[in-house]
C-alpha positions in Angstrom: -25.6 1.7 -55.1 -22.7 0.5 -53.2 -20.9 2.1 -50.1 -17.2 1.6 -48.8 -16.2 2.5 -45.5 -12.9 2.5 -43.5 -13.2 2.5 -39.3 -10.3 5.0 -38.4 -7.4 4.4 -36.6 -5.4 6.9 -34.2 -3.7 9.7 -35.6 -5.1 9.0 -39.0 -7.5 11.4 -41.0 -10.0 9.2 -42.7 -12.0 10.6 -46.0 -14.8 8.0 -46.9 -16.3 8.0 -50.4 -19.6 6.2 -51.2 -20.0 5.4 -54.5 -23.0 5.3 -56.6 -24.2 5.1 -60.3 -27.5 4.6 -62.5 -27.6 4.1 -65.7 -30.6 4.8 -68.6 -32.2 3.7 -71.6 -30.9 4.4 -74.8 -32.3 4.7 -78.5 -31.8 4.7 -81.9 -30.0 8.0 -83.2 -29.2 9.3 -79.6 -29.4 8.2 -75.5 -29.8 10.1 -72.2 -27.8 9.8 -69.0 -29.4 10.8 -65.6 -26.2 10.9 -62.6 -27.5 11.4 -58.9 -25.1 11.7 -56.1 -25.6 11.3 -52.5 -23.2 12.3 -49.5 -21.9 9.7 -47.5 -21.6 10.2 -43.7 -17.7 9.9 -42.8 -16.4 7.6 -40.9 -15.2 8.2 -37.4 -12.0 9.0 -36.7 -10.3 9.5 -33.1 -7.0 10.7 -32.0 -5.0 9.5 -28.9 -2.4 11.7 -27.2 -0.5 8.6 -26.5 1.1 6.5 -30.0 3.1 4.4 -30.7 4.8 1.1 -29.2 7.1 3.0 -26.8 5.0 5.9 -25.2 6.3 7.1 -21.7 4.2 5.9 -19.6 2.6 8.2 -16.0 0.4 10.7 -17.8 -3.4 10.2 -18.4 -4.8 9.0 -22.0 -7.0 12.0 -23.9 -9.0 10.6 -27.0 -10.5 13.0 -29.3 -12.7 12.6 -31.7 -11.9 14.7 -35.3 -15.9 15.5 -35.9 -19.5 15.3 -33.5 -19.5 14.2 -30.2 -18.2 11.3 -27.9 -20.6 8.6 -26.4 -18.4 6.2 -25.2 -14.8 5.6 -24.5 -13.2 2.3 -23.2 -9.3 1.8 -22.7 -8.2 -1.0 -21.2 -4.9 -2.9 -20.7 -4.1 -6.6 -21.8 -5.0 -8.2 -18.4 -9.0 -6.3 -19.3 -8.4 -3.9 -16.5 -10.0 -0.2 -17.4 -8.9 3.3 -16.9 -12.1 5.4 -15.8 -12.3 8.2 -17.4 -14.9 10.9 -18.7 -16.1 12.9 -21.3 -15.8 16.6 -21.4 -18.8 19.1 -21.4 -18.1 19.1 -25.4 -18.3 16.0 -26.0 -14.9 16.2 -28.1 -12.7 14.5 -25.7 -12.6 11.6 -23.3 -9.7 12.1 -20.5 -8.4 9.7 -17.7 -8.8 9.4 -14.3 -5.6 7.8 -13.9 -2.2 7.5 -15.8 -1.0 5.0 -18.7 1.2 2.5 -16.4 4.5 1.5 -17.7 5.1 -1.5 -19.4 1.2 -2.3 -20.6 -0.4 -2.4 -23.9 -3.5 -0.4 -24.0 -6.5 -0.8 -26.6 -9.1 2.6 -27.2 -12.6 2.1 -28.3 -14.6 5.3 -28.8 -18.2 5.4 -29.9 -19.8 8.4 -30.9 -23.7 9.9 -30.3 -24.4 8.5 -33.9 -23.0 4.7 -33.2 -19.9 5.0 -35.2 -16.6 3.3 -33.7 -13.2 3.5 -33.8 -10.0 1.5 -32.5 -6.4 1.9 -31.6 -4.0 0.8 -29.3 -0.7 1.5 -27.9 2.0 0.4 -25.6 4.2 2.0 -22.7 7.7 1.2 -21.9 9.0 -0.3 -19.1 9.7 2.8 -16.3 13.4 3.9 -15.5 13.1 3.5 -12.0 10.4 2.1 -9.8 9.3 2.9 -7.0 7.7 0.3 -4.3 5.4 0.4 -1.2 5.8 -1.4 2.4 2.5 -1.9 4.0 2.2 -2.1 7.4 -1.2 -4.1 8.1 -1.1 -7.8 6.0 -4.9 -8.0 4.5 -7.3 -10.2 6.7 -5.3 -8.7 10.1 -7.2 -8.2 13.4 -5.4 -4.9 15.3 -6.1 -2.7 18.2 -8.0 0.6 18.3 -4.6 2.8 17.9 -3.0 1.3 14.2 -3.0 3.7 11.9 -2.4 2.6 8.4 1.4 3.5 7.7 2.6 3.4 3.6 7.2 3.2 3.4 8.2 4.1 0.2 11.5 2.8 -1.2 12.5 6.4 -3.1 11.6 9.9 -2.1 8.6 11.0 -2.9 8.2 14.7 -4.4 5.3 14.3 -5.9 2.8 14.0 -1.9 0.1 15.7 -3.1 -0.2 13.6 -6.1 0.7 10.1 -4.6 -1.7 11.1 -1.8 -4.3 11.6 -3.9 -4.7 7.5 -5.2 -4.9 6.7 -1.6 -8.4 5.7 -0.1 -9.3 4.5 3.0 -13.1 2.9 3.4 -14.5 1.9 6.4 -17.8 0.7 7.5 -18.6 3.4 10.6 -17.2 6.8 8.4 -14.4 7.0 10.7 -12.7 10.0 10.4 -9.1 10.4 9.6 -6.4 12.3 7.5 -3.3 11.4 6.0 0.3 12.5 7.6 3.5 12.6 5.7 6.8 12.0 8.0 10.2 10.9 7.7 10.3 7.4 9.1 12.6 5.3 11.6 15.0 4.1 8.3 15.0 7.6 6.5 12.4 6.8 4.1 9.3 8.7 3.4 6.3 7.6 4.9 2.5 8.2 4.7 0.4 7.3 7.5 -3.5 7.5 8.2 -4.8 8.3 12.0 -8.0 8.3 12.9 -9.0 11.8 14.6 -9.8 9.2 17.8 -8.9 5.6 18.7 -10.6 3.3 15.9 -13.9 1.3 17.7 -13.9 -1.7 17.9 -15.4 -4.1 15.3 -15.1 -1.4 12.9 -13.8 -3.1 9.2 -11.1 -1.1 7.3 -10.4 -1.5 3.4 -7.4 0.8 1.9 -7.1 1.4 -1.9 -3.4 2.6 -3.5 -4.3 3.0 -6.9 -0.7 4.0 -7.4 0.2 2.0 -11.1 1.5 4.7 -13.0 1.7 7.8 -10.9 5.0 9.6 -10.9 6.4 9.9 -7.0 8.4 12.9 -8.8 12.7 13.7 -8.8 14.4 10.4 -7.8 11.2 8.4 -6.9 10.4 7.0 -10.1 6.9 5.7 -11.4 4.9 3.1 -9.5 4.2 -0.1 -11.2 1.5 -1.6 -9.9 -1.6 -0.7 -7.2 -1.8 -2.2 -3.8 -4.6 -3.0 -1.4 -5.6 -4.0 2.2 -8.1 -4.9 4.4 -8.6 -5.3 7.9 -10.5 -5.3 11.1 -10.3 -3.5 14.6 -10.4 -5.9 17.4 -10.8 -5.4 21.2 -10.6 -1.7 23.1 -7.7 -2.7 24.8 -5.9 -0.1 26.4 -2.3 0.4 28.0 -0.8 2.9 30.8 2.5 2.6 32.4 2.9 5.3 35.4 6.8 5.7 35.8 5.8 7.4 39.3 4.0 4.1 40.9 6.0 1.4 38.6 3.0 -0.1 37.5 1.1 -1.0 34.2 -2.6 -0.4 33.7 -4.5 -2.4 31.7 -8.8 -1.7 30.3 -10.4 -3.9 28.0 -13.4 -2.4 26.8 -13.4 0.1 29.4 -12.8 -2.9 32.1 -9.8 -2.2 34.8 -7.8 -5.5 34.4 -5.5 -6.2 37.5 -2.3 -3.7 38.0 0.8 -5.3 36.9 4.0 -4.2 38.3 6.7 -3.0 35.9 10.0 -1.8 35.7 10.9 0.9 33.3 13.7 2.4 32.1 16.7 4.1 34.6 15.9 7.7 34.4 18.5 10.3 33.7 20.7 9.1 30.4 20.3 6.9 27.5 18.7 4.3 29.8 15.4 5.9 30.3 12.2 4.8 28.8 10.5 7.1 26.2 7.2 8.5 27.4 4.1 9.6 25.7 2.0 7.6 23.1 3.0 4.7 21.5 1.5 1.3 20.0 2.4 -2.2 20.5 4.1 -2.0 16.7 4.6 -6.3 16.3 4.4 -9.0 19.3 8.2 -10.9 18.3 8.0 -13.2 21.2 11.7 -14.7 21.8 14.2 -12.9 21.0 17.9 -11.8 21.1 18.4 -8.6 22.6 21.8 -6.8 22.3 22.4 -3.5 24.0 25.3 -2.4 21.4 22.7 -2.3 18.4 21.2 0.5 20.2 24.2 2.7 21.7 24.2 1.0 25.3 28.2 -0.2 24.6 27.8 -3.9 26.0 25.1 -3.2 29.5 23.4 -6.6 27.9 23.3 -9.9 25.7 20.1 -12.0 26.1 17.2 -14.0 24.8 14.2 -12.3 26.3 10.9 -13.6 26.1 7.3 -11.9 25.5 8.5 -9.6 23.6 6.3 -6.6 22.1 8.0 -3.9 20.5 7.0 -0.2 21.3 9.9 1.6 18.7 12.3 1.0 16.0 15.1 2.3 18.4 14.2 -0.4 20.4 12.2 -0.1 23.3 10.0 -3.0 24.2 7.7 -4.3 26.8 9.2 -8.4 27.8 9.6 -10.6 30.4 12.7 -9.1 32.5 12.9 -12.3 35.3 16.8 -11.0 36.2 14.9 -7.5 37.6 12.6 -9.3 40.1 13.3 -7.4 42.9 12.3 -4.0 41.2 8.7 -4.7 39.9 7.0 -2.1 41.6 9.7 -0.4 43.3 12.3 1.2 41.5 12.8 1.7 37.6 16.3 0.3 36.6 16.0 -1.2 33.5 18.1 0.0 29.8 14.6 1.6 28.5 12.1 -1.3 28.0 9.0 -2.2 30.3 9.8 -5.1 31.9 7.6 -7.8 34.2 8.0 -11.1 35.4 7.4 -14.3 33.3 3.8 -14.7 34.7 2.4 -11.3 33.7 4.1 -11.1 30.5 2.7 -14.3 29.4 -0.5 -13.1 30.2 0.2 -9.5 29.1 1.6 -10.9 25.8 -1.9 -13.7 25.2 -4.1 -10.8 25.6 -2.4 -8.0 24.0 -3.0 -6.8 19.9 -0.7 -5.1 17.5 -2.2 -1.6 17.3 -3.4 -1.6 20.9 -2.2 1.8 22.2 0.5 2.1 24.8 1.1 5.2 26.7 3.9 5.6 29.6 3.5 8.5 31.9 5.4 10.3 35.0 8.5 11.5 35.5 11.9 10.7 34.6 11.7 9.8 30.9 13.3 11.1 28.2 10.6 12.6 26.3 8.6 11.4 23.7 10.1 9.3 20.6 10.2 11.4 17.1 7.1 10.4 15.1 8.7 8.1 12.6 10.4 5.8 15.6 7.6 3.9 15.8 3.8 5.2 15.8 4.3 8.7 17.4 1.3 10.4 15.6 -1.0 10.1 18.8 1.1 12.1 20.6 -0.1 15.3 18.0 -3.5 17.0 18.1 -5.8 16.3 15.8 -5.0 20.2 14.2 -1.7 19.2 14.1 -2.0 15.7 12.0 -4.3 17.2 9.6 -1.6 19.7 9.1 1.0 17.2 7.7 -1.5 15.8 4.7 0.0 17.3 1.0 -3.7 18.1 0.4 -3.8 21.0 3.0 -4.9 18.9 6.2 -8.0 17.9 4.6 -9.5 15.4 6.4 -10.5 12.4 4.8 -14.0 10.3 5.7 -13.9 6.7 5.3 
């Protein structure tokens, strides 16, 4: 007896024949034949709703199998990364967790319960359009108890609830948290993850995009790839600037650090500070500062140094030696929180990207819009949750 069989390929019916014979004695004057015939078991045969070597990528794979049940399902791209997946109830189907990405070349292996296999593959085209992501903590940062982690996309994003959904924060205390979508600073969407409460310290972050293939929806395009970061929370280092008594408050783990006298912005106009919450957004050190670039015609031209910026529009915390005589006694400067060389030396050593900076009192002009700068502290925790695609559901890392 011999047996021929053919492993299936996708989109391909498969009949499998076995074929057998037996032949008897024969005699003088006449002979007998005796046939038997035995069934084969056909070969397994799959289907993939994905074919071919230009498939439009940013939908998930679905492999079914033509007759009895799954066992196994592997697709995976030509760098061996997977696409999780699972079987249905039925055992007919196997489904992805994620979408095909563009521009890969996928291979399917399917088992079924009785050990049978079967193989395809196909390939994506390259996307249209592409959308990208700006990070705003580098992987292996240290940061202060007040960064939230802050996703700029390139195009609009329709598609929140969907895009929100690949994104994962992990953490090694189950801090809790939520996602927020605003309009940022430059006009572009924006995601952002706050902690209901100031991070604590030591506690280790890890954020997961899996983004490759998702669709951010009209005018966004497809993503193309999946990004990652992880990083820790430093020191408890805390900021207050009292626009009453011209002076800057500094705790360090819940230690009072020596007053420092300030000089804020003038009030009344386009010269006074902004008030509320903020967070020391990047420490830039030495730099040019040029009062046209935000509105204040030509009031100054200058190199300040110590620099920590507080907002995209511009407000800062530096090193303001030409206001000397003010520290402590009258705020006159165009909107920044100035100090003399000796404290913002020190103030600048000490301080963290992420550390939290709030100015109160009077004579500001109100708090910055959300996306100029970090501005999400200055909402209740009600009111964050609120702004998450996935109906304010708080996430647990």
């Amino acid at each position: 007896m011999s047996r021929i069989r053919r492993t299936a390929l996708a989109s391909t019916a498969l009949l499998a024949a076995a074929l057998t014979a037996c032949s008897g004695g024969s005699g003088s004057g006449g002979g007998a034949t005796g046939k038997a015939e035995m069934k084969p078991k056909a070969d397994m045969a799959v289907s993939v709703n994905l074919t071919g070597d230009q498939v439009k990528a940013g939908g998930p794979v679905t492999v079914t199998v033509a007759e009895g049940k799954l066992a196994q399902v592997k697709v995976t791209d030509a760098k061996g990364a997977e696409l999780p997946g699972k079987i249905a109830d039925d055992g007919r189907t196997w489904t992805s967790e994620r979408n095909a990405a563009p521009g890969a070349e996928y291979k399917v292996e399917a088992q079924n319960t009785e050990s049978q296999s079967a193989t395809t593959q196909f390939k994506t085209s390259a996307a249209d359009k592409v959308n990208k992501v700006s990070i705003n903590v580098p992987k292996g940062s240290t940061v202060g108890v007040a960064m939230p982690v802050s996703l700029v996309f390139d195009n609009p994003v329709t598609n929140k609830a969907e895009v929100e959904k690949q994104l994962k924060v992990t953490t090694s205390d189950n801090t809790e948290g939520s996602w927020g979508w605003i309009k940022d600073y430059s006009g572009n969407d924006r995601v952002d993850w706050r902690p209901k409460e100031y991070w604590k310290a030591g506690t280790d972050v890890k954020v997961e995009m899996n983004l490759n293939g998702v669709d951010s929806g009209k005018g966004g395009g497809l993503f193309a790839r999946d990004y990652n970061t992880e990083f820790k929370i430093g020191k408890d280092r805390r900021i207050e600037v009292s626009l009453d008594s011209k002076k800057m408050s500094v705790t360090e783990d819940g230690q009072a650090l020596k007053p420092i006298p300030i000089s804020a912005g003038t009030p009344g106009g386009k010269k006074a500070s902004w008030s509320g919450k903020m967070v020391i957004m990047t420490k830039e050190g030495t730099i040019r500062m040029d009062s046209q670039t935000v509105g204040l015609d030509d009031a100054y031209d200058k190199m300040v140094d110590y620099s920590m910026r507080l907002t995209w529009s511009g407000m800062y915390a530096h090193a303001a030696p030409w206001n000397a005589g003010n520290f402590g006694r009258a705020n006159s400067s165009s909107g920044c929180v100035g100090m003399s060389d000796a404290d913002a030396k020190d103030f600048f050593a000490r301080s963290q990207i992420g550390d939290p900076f709030e100015v109160v009192g009077s004579g500001s002009k109100g708090n910055a819009d959300l996306g100029n700068g970090y501005g999400e502290w200055n909402l209740s925790w009600d009111q964050w949750k609120a702004k998450s695609a996935l109906s304010g559901t708080p996430q647990n890392g």
